[in-house]
C-alpha positions as CSV (number, residue, x, y, z in Angstrom):
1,X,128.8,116.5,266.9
2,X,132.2,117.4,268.3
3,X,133.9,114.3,267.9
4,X,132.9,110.8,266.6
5,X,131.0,108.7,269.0
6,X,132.3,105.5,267.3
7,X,136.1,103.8,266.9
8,X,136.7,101.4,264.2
9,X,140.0,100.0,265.5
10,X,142.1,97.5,263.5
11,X,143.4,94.9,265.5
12,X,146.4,92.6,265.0
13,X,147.2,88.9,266.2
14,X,149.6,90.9,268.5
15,X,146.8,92.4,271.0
16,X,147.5,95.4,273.2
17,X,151.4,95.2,272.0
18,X,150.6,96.4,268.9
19,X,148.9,99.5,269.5
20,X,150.0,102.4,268.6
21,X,148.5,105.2,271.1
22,X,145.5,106.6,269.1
23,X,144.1,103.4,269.4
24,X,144.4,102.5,272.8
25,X,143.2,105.8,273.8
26,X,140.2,105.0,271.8
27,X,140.2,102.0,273.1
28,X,140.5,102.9,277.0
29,X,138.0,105.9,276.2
30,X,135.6,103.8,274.6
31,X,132.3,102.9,276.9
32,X,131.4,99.6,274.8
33,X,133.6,97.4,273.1
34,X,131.7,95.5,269.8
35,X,133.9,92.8,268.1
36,X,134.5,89.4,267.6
37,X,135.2,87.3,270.7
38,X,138.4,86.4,269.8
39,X,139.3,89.8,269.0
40,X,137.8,91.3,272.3
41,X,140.2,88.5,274.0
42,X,143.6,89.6,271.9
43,X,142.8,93.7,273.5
44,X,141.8,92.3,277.0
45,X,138.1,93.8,276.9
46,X,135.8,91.8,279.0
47,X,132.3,92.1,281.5
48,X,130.1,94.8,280.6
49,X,132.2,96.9,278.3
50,X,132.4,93.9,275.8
51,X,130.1,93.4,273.1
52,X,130.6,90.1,270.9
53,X,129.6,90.3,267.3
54,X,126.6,88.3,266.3
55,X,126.2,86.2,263.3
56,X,124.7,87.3,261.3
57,X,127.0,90.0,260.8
58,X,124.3,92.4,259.9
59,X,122.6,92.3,263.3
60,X,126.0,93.6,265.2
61,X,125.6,96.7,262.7
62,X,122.0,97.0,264.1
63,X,123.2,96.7,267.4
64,X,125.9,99.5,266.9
65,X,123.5,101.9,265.8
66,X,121.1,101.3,268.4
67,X,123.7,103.3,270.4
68,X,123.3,106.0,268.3
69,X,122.3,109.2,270.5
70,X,122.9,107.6,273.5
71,X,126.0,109.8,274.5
72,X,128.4,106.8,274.9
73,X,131.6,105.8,273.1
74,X,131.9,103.2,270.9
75,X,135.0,100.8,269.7
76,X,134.3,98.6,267.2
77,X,137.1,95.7,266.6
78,X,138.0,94.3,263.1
79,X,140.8,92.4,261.5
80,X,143.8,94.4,260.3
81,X,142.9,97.3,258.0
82,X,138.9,98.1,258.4
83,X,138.4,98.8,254.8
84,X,140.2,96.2,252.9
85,X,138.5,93.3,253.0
86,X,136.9,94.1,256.4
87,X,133.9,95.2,257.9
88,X,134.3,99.0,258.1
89,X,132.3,99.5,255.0
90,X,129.6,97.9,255.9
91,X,129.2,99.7,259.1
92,X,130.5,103.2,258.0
93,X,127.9,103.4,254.8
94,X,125.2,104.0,257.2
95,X,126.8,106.7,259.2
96,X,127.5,110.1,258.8
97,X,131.2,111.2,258.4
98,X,131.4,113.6,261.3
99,X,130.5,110.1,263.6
100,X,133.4,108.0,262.8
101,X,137.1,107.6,262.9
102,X,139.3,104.4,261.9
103,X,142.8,103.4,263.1
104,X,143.7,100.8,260.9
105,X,146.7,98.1,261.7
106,X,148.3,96.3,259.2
107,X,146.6,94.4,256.9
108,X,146.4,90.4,256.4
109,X,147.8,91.0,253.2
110,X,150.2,93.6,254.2
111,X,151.6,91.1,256.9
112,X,152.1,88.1,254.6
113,X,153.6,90.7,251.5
114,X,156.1,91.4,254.0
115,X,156.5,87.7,255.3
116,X,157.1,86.6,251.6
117,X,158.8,89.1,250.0
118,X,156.7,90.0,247.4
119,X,155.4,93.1,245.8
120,X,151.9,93.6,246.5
121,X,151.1,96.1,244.2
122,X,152.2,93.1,241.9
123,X,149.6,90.5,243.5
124,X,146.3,90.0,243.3
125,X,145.0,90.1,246.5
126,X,141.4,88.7,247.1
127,X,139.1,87.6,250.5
128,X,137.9,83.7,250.0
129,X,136.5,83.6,253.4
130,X,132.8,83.8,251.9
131,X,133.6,83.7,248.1
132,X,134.1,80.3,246.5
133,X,137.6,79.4,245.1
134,X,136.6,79.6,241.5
135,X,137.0,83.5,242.3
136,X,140.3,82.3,241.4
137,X,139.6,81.2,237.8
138,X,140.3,84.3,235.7
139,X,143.7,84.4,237.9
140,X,144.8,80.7,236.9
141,X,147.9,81.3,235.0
142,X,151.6,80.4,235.6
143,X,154.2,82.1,237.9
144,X,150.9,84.5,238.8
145,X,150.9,85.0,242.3
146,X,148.0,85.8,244.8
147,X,147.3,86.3,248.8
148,X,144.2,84.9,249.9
149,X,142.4,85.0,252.9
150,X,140.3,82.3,254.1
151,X,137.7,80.6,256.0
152,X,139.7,78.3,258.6
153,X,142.1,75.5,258.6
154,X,140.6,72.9,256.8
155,X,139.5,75.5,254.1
156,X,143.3,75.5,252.9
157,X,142.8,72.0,252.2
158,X,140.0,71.9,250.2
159,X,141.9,75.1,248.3
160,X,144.9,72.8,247.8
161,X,142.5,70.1,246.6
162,X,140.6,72.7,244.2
163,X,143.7,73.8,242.9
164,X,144.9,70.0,241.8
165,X,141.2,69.5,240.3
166,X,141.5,72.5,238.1
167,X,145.3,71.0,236.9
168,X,147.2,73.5,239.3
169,X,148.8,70.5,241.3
170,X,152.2,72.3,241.1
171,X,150.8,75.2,242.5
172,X,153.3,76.0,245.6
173,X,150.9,77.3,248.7
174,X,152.4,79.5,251.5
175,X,150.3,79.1,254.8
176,X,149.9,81.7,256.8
177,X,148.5,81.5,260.2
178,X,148.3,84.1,263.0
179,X,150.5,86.4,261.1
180,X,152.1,89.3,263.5
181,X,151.4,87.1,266.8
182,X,153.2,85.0,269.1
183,X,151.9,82.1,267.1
184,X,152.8,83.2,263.8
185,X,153.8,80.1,261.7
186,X,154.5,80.0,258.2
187,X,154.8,76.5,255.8
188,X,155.3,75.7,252.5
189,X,153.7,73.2,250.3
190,X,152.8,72.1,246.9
191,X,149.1,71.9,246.3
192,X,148.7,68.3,244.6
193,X,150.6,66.8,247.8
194,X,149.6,69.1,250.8
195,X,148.9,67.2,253.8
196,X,148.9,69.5,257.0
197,X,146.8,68.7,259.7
198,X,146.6,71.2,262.2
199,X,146.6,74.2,260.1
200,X,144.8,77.2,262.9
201,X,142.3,80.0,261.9
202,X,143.7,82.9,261.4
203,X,144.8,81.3,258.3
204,X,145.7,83.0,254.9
205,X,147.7,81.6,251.7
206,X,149.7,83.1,249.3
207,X,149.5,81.1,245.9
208,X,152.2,80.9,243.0
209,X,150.2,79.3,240.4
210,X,151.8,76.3,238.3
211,X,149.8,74.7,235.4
212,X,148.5,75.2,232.1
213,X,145.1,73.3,232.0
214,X,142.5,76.0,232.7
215,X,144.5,79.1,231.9
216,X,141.9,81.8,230.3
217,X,142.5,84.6,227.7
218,X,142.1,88.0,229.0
219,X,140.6,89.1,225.7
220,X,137.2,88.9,225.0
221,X,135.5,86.4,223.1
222,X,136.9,83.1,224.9
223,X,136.4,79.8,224.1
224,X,133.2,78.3,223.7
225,X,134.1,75.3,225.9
226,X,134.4,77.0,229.3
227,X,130.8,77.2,228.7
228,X,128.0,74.9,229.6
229,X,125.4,75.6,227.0
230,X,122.4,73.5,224.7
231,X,123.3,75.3,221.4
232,X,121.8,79.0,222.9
233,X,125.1,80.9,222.9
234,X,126.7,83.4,221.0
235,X,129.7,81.8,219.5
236,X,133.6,83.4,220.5
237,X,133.9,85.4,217.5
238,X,130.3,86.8,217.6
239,X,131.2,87.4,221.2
240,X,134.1,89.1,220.7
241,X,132.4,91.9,218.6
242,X,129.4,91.8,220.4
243,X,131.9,93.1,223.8
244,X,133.5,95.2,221.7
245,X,130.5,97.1,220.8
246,X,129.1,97.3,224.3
247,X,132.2,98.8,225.2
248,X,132.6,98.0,228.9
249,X,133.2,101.0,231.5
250,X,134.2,101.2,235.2
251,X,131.0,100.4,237.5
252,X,129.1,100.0,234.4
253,X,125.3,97.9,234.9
254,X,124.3,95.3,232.1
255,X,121.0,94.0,231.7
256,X,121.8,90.7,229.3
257,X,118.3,90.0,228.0
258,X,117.5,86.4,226.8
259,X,120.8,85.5,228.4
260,X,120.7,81.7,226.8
261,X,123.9,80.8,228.2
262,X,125.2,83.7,229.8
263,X,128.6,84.0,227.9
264,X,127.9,87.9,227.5
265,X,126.8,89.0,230.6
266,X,129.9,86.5,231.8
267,X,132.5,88.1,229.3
268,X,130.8,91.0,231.0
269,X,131.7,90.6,234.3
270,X,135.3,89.2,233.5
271,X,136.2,92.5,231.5
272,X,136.7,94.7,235.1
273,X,136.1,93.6,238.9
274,X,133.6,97.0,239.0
275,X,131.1,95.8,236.9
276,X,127.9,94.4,236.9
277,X,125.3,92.5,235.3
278,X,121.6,91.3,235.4
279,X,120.9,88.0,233.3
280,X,117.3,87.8,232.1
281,X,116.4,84.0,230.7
282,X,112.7,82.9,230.8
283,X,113.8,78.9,230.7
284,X,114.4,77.9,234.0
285,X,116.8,75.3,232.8
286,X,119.2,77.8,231.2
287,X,119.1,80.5,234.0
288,X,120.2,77.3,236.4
289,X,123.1,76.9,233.7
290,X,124.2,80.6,233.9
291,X,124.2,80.6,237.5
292,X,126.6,77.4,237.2
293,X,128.6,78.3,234.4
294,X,128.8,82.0,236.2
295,X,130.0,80.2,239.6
296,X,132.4,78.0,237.1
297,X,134.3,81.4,235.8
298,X,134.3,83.2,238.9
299,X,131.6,85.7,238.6
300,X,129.3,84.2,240.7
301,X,128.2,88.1,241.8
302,X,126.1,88.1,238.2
303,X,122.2,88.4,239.0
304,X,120.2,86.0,237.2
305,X,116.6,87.0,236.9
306,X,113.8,83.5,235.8
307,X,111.1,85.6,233.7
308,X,110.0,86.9,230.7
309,X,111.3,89.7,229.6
310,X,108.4,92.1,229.8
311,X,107.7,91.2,232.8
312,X,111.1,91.3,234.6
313,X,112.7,94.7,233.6
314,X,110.3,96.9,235.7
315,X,111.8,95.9,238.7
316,X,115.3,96.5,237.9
317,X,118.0,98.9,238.5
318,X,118.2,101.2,235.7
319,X,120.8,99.5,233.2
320,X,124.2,101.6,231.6
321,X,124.0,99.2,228.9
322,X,121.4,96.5,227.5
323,X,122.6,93.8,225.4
324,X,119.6,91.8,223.7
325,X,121.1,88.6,222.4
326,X,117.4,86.8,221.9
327,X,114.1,87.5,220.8
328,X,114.8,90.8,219.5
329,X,111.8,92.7,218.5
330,X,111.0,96.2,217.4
331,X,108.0,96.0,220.5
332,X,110.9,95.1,222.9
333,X,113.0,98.2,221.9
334,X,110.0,100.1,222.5
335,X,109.4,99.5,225.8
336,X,113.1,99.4,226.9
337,X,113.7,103.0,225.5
338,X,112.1,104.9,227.9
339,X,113.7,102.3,230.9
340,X,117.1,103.1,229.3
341,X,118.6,106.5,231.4
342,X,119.9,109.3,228.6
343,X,123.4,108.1,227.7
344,X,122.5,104.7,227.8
345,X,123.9,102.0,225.4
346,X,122.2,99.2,223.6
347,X,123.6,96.3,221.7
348,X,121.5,93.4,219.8
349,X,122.1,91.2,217.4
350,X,119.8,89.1,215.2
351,X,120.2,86.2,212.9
352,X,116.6,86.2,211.5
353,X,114.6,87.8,208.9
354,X,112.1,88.8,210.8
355,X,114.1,90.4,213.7
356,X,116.6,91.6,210.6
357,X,113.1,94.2,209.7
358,X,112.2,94.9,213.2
359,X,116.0,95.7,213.9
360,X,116.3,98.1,210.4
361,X,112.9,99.8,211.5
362,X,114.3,100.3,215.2
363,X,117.2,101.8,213.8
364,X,115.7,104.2,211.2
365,X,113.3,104.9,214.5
366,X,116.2,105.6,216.9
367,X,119.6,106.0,215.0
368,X,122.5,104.3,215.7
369,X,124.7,102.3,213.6
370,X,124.5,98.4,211.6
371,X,126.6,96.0,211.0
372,X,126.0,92.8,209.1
373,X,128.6,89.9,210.1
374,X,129.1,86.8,207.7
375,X,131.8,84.4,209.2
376,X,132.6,80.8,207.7
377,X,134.8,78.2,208.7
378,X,136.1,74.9,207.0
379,X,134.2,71.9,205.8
380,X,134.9,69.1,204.5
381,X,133.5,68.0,201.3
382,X,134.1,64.8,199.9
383,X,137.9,64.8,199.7
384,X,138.3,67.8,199.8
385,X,137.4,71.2,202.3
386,X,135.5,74.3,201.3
387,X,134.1,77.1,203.3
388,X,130.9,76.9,205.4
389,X,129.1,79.6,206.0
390,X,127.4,80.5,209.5
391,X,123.7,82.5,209.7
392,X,124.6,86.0,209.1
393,X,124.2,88.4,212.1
394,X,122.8,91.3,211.8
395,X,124.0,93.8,215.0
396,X,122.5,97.1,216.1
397,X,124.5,99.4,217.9
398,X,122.8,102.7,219.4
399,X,123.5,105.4,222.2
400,X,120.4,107.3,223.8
C-alpha cells in the first residue's frame, strides 16, 4: 500500500479554523468521515460522507475496518491529540503501520497548561471521563497540581463534592470548558463551596489540591488503616519488606495468591502506573473487599479472580512475579514452577510451622534466599510497658 487509506485527524473546539493544511487535505480527500457527532459538526462534514461514532465505542472500530480493502479514504475525528488520552490507540493497534497516518491538534491538556500557566511536565495529567475520581487518591497532597478531563458538566460537581468528602475542601478547581473555541470560558472556584450551574461539555479541570486528611506515603508499606480488612492482611512493616523483595519493575504482572485483603497486590499497583496485578482469594467476601478497598486507593484496574488457587492460575496470563501471602505449601510451589516463565520472581511468606517446613524444603528444592522476621511492639503490663512480640515470618525469596 502506497499511502494510508485511513486519517486519524485531531480536532479542536475551533473547527475548520484550526487546521493546519495536512489535515484539511486529509479531510477534503477523505471519502468517509467517522467521528463523533459533535465533532463531524465543528469540521462541517455532513450527508453521506459522515459517519457518527456508535456507542459502544468498539463497534465504530468494527465499522472502520469494515472499510478495509474497499479502496476508499478514510478520516477518523478525535479530540485534540489521538494518542493522549484519545482513541487512536484503540483503533491503530489493529492496523498495520503502512495504513495509517495521524495529525494531531493540541491537546485538552496542552490547551488548559497554556490557559493556566503551568508546567505540564510538572502535572499530573489524567482522563476521568470513564475512571472514577478516587484515581485521584495517590495524588492527594498539598500544592500538587493536576489537569483532568471529564465526563460532562455536572461531573465537575460531583468532583468538587468528592474532593470536600475526602477533606480537600480547599482544593481550588479551574473549569475549563470548550478550550480553543469561540466558547472558551474559564472559572475559578474552591471545591467545598462550588456552586456553578451551567457548567458545558467539553469540560476539563485543573486541580491545586489543599488538605491534609487523606494524603498517602509514596513509600511502600502504608498504613494499615486505608485498608478495609477482617484481620487477613499483611501488616505495614511486613508489607514493606515483603515489596521490597518483589522488587517492582516497569510493566511488570503480579499474581497475589490468597490476596486476603489485597494490600500487596494494592501496594503493587501504587508502586508505578505500568504495572499490573491479578488478586487470587477463594472467600467471596474478601475478594468483594479488595475490589472495594482497590477502587478506594485508586487502582481499580487490579484483576480480582473468586477461586481456589489451583484451580484459577491455569487461565492466567503468565505472571513476572508471584507473591503467595496465604496458604503456602510446598504442593503449591510445585505446581506454580513450571507456570512461572524463566526469570520469573517469587515471594511468600509464612507464619506457621507447618508452611515454615514446606517453605525450607521448597527452598533447598529450588534455591533462593530466607529470611526470618521477628518484630515486637509495646505493651502494657500492669504499670508498666514491655515488648510484645508478633508470630515470626518466615519469607522466601527465589528467582527462576
Amino acid at each position: 500500500m502506497d499511502n494510508p487509506w485511513i486519517s486519524i485527524i485531531g480536532v479542536g473546539e475551533d473547527g475548520l479554523a484550526g487546521f493546519c493544511a495536512a489535515r484539511q487535505e486529509a479531510l477534503s480527500n477523505a471519502d468517509l468521515v467517522f467521528g463523533p457527532p459533535r465533532h463531524l459538526e465543528l469540521v462541517g462534514v455532513q450527508g453521506d460522507r459522515a459517519r457518527p461514532w456508535p456507542v459502544p465505542f468498539s463497534d465504530g472500530i468494527d465499522q472502520v475496518l469494515s472499510e478495509r480493502g474497499r479502496g476508499k479514504q478514510i478520516a477518523v475525528l478525535v479530540s485534540g491529540d489521538p494518542f493522549w488520552f484519545g482513541g487512536g490507540t484503540s483503533l491503530t493497534r489493529q492496523l498495520r503501520a503502512e495504513e495509517w497516518m495521524s495529525i494531531p491538534a493540541p491537546s485538552t491538556f496542552s490547551w488548559a497548561a497554556s490557559r493556566l500557566g503551568w508546567a505540564l511536565q510538572s502535572v499530573e495529567a489524567l482522563g476521568l471521563h470513564a475512571r472514577p475520581f478516587e484515581t485521584l487518591t495517590p495524588h492527594l497532597a498539598p500544592d500538587t497540581q493536576v489537569i483532568v478531563t471529564l465526563r460532562d458538566g455536572a461531573a465537575v460537581g460531583e468532583l468538587a463534592a468528592w474532593l470536600t468528602e475526602q477533606g480537600f475542601g480547599q482544593s481550588t478547581l479551574h473549569v475549563l470548558e470548550a478550550l480553543g473555541g469561540p466558547n472558551e470560558r474559564l472559572r475559578v472556584v474552591q471545591a467545598d463551596e462550588y456552586a456553578l450551574t451551567d457548567v458545558t461539555h467539553p469540560v476539563c479541570a485543573g486541580i491545586t489540591f489543599a488538605g491534609a486528611d487523606a494524603v498517602m506515603t509514596h513509600a511502600s508499606g502504608r498504613r494499615d488503616d486505608l485498608f478495609d480488612h477482617d484481620g487477613q492482611i499483611t501488616k505495614r512493616p511486613v508489607r514493606a519488606l515483603t515489596i521490597s523483595a518483589l522488587a517492582p519493575r516497569t510493566n511488570e504482572l503480579l499474581w497475589d495468591l490468597g490476596a486476603g485483603s489485597g494490600s500487596i497486590a494494592i501496594e503493587w499497583l501504587l508502586s508505578h502506573p505500568s504495572l499490573r496485578a491479578i488478586a487470587v482469594e477463594r472467600d467471596e467476601t474478601r475478594a468483594a473487599r479488595i475490589r472495594a478497598n482497590a477502587d478506594k486507593l485508586g487502582v481499580s484496574h487490579l484483576d480480582v479472580h473468586t477461586g481456589a488457587i489451583v484451580d484459577t492460575l491455569g487461565d492466567l496470563e503468565a505472571p513476572d512475579v508471584v507473591f503467595i501471602g496465604g496458604g503456602f505449601s510446598y504442593d503449591l510451589v510445585t505446581m506454580l514452577w513450571p507456570l512461572m516463565p524463566d526469570g520469573a520472581r517469587l515471594v511468600a511468606n509464612s507464619v506457621t510451622l507447618e508452611s515454615d517446613v514446606d517453605m525450607m524444603r521448597a527452598q533447598s528444592e529450588f534455591g533462593g534466599d530466607l529470611l526470618r522476621v521477628e518484630l515486637s511492639a509495646p505493651k502494657a503490663i500492669g504499670s508498666r510497658t514491655g515488648w510484645a512480640a508478633s508470630y515470626p515470618i518466615m519469607q522466601w525469596s527465589v528467582t527462576k
